[in-house]
C-alpha positions in Angstrom: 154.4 80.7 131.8 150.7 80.8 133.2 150.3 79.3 136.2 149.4 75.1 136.5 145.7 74.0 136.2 145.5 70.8 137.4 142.3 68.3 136.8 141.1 68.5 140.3 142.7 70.1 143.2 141.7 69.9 146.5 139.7 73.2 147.7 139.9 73.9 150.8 138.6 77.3 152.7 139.0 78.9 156.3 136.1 76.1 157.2 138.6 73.6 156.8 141.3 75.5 159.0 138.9 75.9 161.8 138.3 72.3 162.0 141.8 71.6 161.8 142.2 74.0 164.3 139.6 72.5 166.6 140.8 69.4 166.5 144.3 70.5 167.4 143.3 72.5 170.1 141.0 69.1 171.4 144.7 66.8 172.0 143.8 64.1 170.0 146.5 64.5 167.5 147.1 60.7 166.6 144.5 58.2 164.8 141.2 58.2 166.1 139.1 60.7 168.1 136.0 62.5 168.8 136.5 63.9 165.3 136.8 60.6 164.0 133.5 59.0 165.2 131.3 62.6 164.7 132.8 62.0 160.9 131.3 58.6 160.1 128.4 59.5 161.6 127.6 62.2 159.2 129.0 60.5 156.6 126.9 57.6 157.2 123.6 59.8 157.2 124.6 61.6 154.2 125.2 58.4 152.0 122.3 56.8 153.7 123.8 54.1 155.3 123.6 52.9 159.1 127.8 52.7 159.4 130.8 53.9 158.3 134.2 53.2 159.3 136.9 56.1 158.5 140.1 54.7 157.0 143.6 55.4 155.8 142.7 55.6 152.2 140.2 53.8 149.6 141.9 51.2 149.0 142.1 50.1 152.6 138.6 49.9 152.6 138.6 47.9 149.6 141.2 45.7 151.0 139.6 45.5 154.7 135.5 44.7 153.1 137.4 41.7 150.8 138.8 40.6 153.8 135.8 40.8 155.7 133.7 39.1 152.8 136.0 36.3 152.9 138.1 36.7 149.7 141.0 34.2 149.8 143.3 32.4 147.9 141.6 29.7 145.7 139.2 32.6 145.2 137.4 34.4 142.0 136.2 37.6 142.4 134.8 39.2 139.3 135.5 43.2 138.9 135.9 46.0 136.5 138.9 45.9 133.8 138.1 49.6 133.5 139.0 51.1 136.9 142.3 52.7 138.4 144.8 49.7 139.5 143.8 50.1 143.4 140.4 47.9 142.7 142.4 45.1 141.0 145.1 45.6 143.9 143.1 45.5 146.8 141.6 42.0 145.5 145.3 41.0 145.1 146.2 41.7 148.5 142.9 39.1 149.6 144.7 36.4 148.0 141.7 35.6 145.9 142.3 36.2 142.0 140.8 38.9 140.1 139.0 38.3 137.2 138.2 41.4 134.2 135.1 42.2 132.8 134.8 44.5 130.6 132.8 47.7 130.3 129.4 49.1 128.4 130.3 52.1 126.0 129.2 54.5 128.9 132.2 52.6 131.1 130.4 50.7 133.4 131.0 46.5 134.3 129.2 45.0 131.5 126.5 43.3 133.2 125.7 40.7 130.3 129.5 40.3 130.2 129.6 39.7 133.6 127.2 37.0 133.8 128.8 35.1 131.1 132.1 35.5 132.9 130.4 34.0 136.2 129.2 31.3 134.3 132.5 30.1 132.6 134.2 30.4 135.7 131.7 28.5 137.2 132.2 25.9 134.3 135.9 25.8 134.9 135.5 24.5 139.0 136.1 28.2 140.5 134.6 29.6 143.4 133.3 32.5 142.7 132.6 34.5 145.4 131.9 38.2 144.8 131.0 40.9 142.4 133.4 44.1 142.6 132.0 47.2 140.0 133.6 50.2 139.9 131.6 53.7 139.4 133.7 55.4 136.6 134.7 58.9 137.1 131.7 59.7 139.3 129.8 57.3 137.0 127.4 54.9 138.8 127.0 51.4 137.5 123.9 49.8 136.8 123.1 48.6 140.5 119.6 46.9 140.2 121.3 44.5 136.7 124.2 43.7 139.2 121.8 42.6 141.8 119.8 40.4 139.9 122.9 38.5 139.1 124.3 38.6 142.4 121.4 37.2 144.0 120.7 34.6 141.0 124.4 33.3 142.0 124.5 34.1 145.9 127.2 36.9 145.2 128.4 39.6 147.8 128.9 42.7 146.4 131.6 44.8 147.0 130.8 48.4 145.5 133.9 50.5 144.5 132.3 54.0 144.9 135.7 55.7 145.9 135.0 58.1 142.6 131.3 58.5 143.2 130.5 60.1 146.2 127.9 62.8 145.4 126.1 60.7 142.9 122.8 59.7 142.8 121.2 56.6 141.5 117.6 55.7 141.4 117.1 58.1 144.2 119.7 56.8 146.3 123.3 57.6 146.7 125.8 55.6 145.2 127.4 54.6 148.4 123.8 53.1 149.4 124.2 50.1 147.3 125.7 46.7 148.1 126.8 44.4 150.7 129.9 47.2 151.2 130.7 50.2 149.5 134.4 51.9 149.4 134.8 55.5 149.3 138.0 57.2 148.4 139.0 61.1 150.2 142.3 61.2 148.3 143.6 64.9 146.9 142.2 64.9 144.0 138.8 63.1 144.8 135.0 65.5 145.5 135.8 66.2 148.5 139.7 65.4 150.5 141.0 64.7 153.9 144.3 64.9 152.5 144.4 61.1 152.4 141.8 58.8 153.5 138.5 56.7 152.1 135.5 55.2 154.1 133.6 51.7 154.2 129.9 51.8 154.1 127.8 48.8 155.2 124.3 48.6 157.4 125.7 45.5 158.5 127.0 46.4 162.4 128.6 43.7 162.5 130.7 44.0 159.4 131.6 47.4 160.6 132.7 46.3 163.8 134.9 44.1 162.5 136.5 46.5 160.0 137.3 48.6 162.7 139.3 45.8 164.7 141.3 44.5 161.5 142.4 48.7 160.8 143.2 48.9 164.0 146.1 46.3 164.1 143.1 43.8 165.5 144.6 44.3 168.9 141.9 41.9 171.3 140.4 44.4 173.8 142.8 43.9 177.0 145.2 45.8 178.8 148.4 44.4 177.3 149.1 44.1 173.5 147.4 40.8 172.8 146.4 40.1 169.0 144.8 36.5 167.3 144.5 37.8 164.0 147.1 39.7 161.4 145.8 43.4 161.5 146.2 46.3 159.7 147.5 50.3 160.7 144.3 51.4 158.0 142.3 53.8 161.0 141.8 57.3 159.9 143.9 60.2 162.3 142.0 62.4 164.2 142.9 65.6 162.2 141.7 64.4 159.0 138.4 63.5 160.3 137.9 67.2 161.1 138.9 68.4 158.0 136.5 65.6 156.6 133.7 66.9 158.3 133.9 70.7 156.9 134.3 69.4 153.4 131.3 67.1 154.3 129.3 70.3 154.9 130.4 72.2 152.0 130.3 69.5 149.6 127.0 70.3 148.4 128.3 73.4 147.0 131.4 72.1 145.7 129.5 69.4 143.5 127.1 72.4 142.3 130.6 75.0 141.1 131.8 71.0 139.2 128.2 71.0 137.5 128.8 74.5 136.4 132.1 73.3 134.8 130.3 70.3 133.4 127.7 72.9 131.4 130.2 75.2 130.3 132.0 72.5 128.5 128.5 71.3 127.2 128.4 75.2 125.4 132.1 74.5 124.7 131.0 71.2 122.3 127.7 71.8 121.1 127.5 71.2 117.5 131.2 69.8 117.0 130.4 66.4 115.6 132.0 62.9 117.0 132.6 65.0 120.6 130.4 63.0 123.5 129.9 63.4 126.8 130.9 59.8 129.6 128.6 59.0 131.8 125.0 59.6 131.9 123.2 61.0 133.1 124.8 63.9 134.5 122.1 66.3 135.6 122.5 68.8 133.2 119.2 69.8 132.8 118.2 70.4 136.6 119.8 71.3 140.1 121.4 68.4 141.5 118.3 68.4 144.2 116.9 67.3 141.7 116.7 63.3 139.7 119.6 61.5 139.4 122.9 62.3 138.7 126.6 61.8 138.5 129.0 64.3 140.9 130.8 65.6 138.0 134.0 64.4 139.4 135.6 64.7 135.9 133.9 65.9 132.7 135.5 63.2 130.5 134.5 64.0 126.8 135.2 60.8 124.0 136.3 61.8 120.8 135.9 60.1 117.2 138.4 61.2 115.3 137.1 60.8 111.8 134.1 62.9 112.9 135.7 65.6 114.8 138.9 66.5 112.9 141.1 66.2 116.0 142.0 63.7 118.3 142.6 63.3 122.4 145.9 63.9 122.0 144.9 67.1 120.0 143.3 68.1 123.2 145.4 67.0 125.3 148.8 68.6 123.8 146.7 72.2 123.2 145.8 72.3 127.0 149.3 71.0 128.5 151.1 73.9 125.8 149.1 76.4 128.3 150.5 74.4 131.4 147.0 73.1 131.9 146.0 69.2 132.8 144.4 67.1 130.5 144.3 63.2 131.2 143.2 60.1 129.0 140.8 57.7 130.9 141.6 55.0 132.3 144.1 52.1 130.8 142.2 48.6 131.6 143.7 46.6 133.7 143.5 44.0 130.9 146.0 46.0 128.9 148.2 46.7 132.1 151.5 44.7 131.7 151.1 43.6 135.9 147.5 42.0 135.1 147.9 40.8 131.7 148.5 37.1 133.2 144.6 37.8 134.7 141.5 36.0 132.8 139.9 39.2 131.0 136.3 38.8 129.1 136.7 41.9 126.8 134.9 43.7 124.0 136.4 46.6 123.0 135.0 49.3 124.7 137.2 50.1 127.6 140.1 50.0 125.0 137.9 52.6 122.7 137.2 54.9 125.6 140.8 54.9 126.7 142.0 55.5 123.2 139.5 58.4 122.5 138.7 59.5 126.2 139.5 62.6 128.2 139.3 64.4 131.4 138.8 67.8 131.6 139.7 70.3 134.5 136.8 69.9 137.0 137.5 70.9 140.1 135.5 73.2 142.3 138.5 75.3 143.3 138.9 76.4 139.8 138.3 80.3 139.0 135.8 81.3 136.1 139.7 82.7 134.7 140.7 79.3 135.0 138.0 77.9 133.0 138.1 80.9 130.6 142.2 79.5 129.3 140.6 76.4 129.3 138.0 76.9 127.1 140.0 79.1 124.8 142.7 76.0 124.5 139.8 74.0 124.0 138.4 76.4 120.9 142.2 76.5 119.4 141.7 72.5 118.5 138.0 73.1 117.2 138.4 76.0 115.1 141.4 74.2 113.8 139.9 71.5 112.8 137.1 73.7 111.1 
């Protein structure tokens, strides 16, 4: 059998062993580290914020920004139905209660949708205390609609960016907007440090305090002394270093993910009921250029009555080549943990989960790779011919 092509594996060059190597040879082998605070500098700069705090994962940062926001039980915190379960978890872990709006037909929070939900669960005596919206697979939500809301109701928000990083929105990058942004360096992500994520804020203050809950808010004397419950959540030393290189080559890995992105483009054009999630997605200029998602995942939505195959068509074609293929997301509506949640829903995160999915898109994938792609891919359309 052919070799396994997964979605999005991490890629990883002599760059990254360098750095690794560096920060060996430097001593600081547990959390924290020079490597540590020369990371969320850059990273900072790069996503055009005055702080970052490096963290264990994503949803640490989620957790740790609730926390810091003041989510608590007796809470409502309005977020995304269509996400991965770590948004709706790290709300969980607050105390406060999550409550699921759904998405536009592109997959972003419903702003409308939203709105209405604020306003019911206004009517119903909650205290409603922050806005959570995810950017889907790379996709960035519709940040100046969310604003107006926020501000009309004296919102935080809490911007789950862990999928996005690369992205541009109205000139800015995604992890530029709102009160706190998350970021998410897991395997599979843009760009990894094996495991690991990042809050964003230009709020010093908030930062500071971030930093002192992930490290096990231990007060700032000679014995152990601590007021608070803390968290272990602080990034390590060597993953910070290999965080930096992929920081430096990331513009080049988001470029080889737009290539993939076009191919497929080639791949579809002309097959009816085949579209493309997320716009827009750059296609048309270098990602210097306009705005843009990071190409994370080419997702592609199919309508079944149009196209002659399904997802699962797709799906089963790719996996009989020992290649990846994933449906989008399942709402956290329709998950059987958060069914008991307060969802306001209208049909489209169900549609793009029952007709969505993700292609391989990493950068680490070979032109050979893409080439038994592609031909799996043109199995199911001349099929359906």
């Amino acid at each position: 059998m052919n070799s396994r092509i997964f979605l999005s594996p991490p890629h990883m060059t002599d760059l990254e062993q360098e750095a690794l190597s560096r920060a060996f040879a430097g001593g600081w082998i547990a959390p924290l580290g020079p490597e540590v605070d020369a990371f969320e500098e850059e990273l900072a700069a790069y996503c055009g914020r005055k702080h970052a705090v490096a963290l264990s994962s994503g949803t640490a940062a989620l957790h740790l920004a609730g926390l810091n926001l003041g989510f608590a039980p007796g809470d409502t915190v309005i977020t995304a139905s269509m996400t991965f379960a770590a948004t709706t978890n790290a709300i969980t872990y607050t105390g406060a209660s999550p409550v699921l709006v759904d998405s536009t037909p592109n997959g972003d929070i419903d702003v409308t949708l939203a709105r209405k939900a604020i306003l019911d669960q206004r009517s119903k005596g909650r205290n409603v205390v922050a806005i959570v919206p995810v950017d889907l697979l790379g996709h960035v939500v519709n940040h100046e609609g969310l604003k107006a809301i926020a501000d009309e109701f004296g919102l935080a928000i809490l911007s789950d960016a862990a999928e996005s990083l690369g992205a541009v929105y109205q000139g800015r990058p995604a992890a530029a907007y709102g009160t706190m942004a998350a970021l998410s360096f897991n395997g599979n992500k843009v760009m990894t440090t094996s495991g690991g994520g990042a809050l964003l804020t230009d709020d010093a203050d908030r930062a500071e305090h971030v930093r002192y809950l992930a490290t096990q808010a231990r007060q700032p004397v000679l014995h152990y002394e601590h007021t608070d419950v803390g968290y272990n959540y602080r990034m390590s030393n060597l993953l910070a270093a290999i965080g930096r290189a992929q920081l430096a080559r990331l513009p080049e890995m988001l470029e080889r993910r737009r290539e993939h992105r076009l191919r497929y483009r080639t791949v579809f054009d002309g097959v009816p009921g085949v579209t493309f999630f997320g716009q827009p997605d750059g296609a048309e200029h270098p990602i210097s250029m306009g705005d843009h998602d990071n190409f994370w995942l080419t997702s592609v939505v199919i309508d079944p009555s149009e196209a002659g195959f399904t997802r699962d068509d797709v799906i089963e074609a790719l996996a009989a080549d020992n290649i990846e293929a994933r449906p989008l997301w399942k709402p956290m509506h329709s998950q059987p943990v958060y069914q008991h949640l307060e969802a306001y829903v209208n049909g489209n995160s169900d549609r793009l989960f029952a007709t969505g999915v993700s292609l391989p898109s990493g950068s680490a994938l070979t032109d050979e790779d893409m080439d038994r792609v592609v031909a799996a891919l043109h199995t199911v359309i001349e099929r359906s011919a």
